[in-house]
C-alpha positions as CSV (number, residue, x, y, z in Angstrom):
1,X,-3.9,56.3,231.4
2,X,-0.9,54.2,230.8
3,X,-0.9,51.2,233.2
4,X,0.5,47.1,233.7
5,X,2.7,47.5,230.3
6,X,5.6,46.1,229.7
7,X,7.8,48.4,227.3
8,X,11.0,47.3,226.6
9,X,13.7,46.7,223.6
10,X,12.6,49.8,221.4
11,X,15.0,51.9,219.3
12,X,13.5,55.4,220.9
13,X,11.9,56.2,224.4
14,X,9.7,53.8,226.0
15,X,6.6,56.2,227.1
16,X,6.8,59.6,224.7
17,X,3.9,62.0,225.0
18,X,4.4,66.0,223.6
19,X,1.6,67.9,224.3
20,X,-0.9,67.5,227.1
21,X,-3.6,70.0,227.8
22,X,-6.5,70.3,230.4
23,X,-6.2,66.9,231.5
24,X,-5.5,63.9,233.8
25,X,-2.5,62.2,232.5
26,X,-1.3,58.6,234.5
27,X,1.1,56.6,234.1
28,X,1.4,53.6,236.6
29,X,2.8,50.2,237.4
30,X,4.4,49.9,234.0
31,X,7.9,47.8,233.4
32,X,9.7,50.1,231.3
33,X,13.4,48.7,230.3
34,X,15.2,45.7,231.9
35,X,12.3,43.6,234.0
36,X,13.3,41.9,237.6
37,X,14.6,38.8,235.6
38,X,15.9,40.3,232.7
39,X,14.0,39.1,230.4
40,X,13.4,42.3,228.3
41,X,16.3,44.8,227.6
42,X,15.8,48.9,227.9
43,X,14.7,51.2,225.5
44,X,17.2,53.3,223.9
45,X,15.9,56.8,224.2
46,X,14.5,57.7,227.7
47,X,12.5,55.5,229.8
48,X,9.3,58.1,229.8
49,X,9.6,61.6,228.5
50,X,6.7,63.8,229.1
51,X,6.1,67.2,227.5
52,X,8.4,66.6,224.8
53,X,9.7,69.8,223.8
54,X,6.4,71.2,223.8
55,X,4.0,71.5,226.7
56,X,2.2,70.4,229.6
57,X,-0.3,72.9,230.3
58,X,-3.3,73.4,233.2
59,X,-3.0,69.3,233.5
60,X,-3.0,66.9,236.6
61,X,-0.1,64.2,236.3
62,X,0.6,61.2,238.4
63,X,3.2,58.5,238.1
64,X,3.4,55.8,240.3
65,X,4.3,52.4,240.8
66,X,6.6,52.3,238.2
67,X,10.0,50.2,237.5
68,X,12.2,52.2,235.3
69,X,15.4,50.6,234.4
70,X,18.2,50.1,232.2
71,X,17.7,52.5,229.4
72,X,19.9,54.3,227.8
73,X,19.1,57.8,228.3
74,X,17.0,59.7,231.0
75,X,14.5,57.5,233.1
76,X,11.7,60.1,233.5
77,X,12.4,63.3,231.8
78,X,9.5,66.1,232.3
79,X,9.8,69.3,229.9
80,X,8.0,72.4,230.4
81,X,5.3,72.4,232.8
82,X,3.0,74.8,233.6
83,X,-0.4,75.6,235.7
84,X,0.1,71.5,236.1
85,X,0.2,69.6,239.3
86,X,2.4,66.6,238.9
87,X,2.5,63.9,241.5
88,X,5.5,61.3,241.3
89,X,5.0,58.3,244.1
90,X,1.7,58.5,245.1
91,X,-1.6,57.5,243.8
92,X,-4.6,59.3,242.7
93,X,-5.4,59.0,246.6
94,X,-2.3,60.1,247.7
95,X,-1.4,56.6,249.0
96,X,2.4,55.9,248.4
97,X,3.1,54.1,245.8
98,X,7.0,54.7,245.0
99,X,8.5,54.7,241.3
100,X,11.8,52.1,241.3
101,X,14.3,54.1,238.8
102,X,17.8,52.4,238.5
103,X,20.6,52.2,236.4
104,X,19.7,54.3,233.6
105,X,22.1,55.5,231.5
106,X,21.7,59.1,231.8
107,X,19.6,61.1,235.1
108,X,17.1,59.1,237.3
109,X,14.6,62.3,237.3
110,X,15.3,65.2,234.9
111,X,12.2,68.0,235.3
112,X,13.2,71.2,233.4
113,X,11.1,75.1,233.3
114,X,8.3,74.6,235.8
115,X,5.8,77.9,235.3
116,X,8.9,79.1,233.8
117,X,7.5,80.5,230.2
118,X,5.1,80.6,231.6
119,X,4.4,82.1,235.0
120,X,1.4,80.4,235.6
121,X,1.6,77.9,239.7
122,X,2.6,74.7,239.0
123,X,3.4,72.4,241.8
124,X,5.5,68.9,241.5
125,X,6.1,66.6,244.7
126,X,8.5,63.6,243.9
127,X,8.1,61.1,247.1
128,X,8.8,57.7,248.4
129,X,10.9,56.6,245.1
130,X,14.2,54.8,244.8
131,X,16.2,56.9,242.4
132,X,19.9,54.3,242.2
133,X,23.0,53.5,240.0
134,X,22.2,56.0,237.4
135,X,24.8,57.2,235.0
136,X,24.6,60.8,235.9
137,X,22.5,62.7,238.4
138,X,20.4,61.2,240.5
139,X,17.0,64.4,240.7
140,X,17.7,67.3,238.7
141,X,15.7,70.6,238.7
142,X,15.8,73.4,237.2
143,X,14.5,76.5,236.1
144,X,11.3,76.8,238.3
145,X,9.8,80.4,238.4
146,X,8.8,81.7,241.9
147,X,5.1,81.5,241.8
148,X,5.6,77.6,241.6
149,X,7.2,75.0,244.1
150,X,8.8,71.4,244.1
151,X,8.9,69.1,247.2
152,X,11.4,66.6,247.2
153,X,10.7,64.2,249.9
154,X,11.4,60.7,251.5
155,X,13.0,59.4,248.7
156,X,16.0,57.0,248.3
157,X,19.1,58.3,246.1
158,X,21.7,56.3,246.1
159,X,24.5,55.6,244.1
160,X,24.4,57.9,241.2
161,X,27.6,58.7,239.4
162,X,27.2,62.3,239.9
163,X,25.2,64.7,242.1
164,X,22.6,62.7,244.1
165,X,20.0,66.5,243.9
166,X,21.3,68.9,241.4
167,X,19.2,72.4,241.5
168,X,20.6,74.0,238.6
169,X,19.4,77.5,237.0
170,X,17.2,79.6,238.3
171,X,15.3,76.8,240.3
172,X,13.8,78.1,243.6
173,X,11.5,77.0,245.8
174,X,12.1,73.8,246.0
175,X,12.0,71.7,249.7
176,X,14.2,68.8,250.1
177,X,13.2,66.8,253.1
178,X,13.7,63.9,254.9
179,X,15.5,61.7,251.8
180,X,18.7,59.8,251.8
181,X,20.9,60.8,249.8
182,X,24.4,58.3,250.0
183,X,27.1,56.9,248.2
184,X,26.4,59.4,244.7
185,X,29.1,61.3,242.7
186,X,32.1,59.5,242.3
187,X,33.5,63.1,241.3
188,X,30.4,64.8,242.7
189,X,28.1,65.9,245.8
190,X,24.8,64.5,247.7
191,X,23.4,68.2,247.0
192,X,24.4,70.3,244.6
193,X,23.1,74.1,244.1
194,X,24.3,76.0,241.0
195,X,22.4,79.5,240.1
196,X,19.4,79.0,242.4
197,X,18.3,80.4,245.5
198,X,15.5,80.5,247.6
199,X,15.2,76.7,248.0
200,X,15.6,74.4,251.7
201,X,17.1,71.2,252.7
202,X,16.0,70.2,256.3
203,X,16.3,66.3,257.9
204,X,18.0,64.6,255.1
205,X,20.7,62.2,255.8
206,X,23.2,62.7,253.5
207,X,26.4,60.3,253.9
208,X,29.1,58.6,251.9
209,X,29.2,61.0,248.8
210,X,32.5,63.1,247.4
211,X,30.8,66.3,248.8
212,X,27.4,66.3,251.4
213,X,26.2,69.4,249.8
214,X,27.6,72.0,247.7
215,X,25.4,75.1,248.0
216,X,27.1,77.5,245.2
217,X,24.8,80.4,245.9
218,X,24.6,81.1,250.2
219,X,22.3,83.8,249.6
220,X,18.6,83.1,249.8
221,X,19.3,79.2,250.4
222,X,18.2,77.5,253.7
223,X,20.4,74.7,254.4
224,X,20.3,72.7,257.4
């Protein structure tokens, strides 16, 4: 468990973790990058990267409470995940408990190959967070294989210089529900679907972007 930290001002990522196996893995209510008052500048790699080009494997993850902010690169970047069940905005109870990730320079949320090498179920629900102002995308998925699934509900995403959801290569089932998704992509979309199918959208409210939604590939995609 990483909790109550402040990590701030280093020359690489803030929170860096490569391999976890057959564990419980937390990291909660931690200041990572610029604090409220400015105090402490961000970290010049990614604000947490998990996985780190190696694995995350038959392991329960939870992040929660977090402020992630003002660093360089990716604010929470999650690399291959399998058999795992990762939790981002609820607690251990599954009490909301929202992540804050703003103006990083890079994507708010970047998940890549869930059960993907893998094809083992793996299951990832990002909830209640505010996902802002970040230099690229706001959520981005990709490559999830089908036994798996990724719920993206009730969050804020706003603001985001590119696509506010990007589902990129071969990502599919994946639910988007019930999020705002407003004022993102400058040259970009609220939702964006490239090379993945088999993935909804229902009871978002998507206003104010270049493009509401961009579904690429029709077939196999539910979009309300």
């Amino acid at each position: 468990t990483i909790s109550g930290n402040t990590v701030s001002s280093n020359d690489g990522d803030g929170i860096y973790a490569d391999v976890i196996n057959n564990s419980t893995f937390t990291v909660s209510n931690n200041t990572i990058g610029v604090d409220e008052d400015e105090e402490f500048s961000g970290n010049s790699g990614n604000g947490i990267y998990l996985c780190a080009e190696g694995e995350c494997n038959d392991s329960t993850l939870r992040l929660f409470g977090n402020s992630i902010s003002g660093n360089s690169s990716i604010g929470l970047y999650l690399y291959d995940i399998f058999g795992s069940t990762v939790t981002i905005g609820k607690n251990a109870a599954g009490e909301v408990d929202g992540n804050t990730i703003t103006d990083n320079g890079s994507t708010g949320i970047y998940i890549q190959y869930i059960g993907f090498f893998e094809p083992d179920p793996s299951s990832v629900d990002i909830s209640n967070n505010t996902v802002s102002g970040n230099q690229d995308h706001g959520i981005y998925i990709g490559s999830v294989d089908e036994v798996s699934s990724v719920e993206i509900d009730e969050n804020t995403i706003s603001g985001n210089t590119s696509t506010g959801i990007y589902l990129d290569w071969s990502a599919r089932g994946v639910t988007i529900t019930s999020n705002t998704i407003n004022n993102n992509g400058e040259i970009d979309t609220g939702i964006h679907v490239n090379q993945a199918n088999g993935n909804e959208a229902r009871n978002n409210k998507i206003s104010g972007n270049n493009v509401g939604v961009n579904n690429q590939d029709e077939g196999g995609n539910d979009f309300d």
